[in-house]
C-alpha positions in Angstrom: 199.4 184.2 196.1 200.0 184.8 199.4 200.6 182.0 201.5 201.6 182.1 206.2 203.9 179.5 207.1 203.6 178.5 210.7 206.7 176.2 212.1 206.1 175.1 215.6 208.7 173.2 217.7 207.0 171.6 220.6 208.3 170.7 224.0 205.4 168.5 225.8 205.9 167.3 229.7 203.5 164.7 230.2 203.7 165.3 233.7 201.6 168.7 233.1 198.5 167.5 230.8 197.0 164.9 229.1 198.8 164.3 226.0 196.1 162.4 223.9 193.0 164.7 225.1 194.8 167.8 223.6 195.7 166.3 220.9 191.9 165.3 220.1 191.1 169.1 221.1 193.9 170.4 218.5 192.7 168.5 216.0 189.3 169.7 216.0 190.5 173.4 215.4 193.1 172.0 213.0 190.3 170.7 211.3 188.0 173.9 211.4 190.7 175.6 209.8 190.7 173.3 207.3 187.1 173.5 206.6 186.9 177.1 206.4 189.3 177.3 203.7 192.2 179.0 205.5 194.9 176.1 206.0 195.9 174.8 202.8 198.2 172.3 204.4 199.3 170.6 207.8 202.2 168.8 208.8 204.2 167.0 211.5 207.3 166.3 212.1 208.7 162.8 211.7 209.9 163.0 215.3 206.8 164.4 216.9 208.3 167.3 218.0 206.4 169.8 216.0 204.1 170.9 213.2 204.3 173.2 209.3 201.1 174.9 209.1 200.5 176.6 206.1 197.8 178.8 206.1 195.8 181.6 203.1 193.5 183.8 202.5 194.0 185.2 205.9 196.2 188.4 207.6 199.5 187.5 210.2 197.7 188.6 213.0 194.8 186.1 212.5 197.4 183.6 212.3 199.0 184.8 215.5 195.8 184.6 217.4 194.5 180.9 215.7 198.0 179.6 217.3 197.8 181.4 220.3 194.3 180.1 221.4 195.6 176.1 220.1 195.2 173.7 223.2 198.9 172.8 222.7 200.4 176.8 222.7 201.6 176.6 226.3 204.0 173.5 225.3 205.6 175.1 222.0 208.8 176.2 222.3 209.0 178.2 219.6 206.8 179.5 216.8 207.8 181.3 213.9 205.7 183.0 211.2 206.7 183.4 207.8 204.7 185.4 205.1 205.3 183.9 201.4 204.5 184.7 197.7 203.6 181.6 196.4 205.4 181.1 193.0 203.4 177.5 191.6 
């Protein structure tokens, strides 16, 4: 089975947005995902820096735009895709 691993390392100045309405706005497409079938799992890192999205049923570039258009994109530092087999 194939399975897209997103990890996401964030760098967020508080200075330049509102922390807690972004978060409320990436949630609601982190949930829609959800809903629609395509992330199987979601998690963030214990220091808050960052996020494991694993998504399926669904092509790279998908994936690539979903993040792109994720109130958050303009703080993450880096993103890096990773297509799997899923063994068990």
């Amino acid at each position: 089975m194939k399975r897209i691993t997103v990890l996401i390392t964030m760098h967020f100045d508080n200075s330049k947005g509102n922390f807690e309405e972004l978060r409320k706005q990436e949630m609601a497409h982190i949930m829609q995902w959800k809903e629609a079938g395509i992330l199987e799992n979601f998690y963030i890192k214990s220091e808050k820096d960052g996020a494991m999205l694993i998504f399926k049923d669904i092509e790279m570039q998908e994936v690539v735009n979903n993040i792109e258009h994720l109130p958050f994109f303009p703080y993450m530092e880096k993103v890096e895709c990773l297509s799997l087999d899923k063994m068990f």
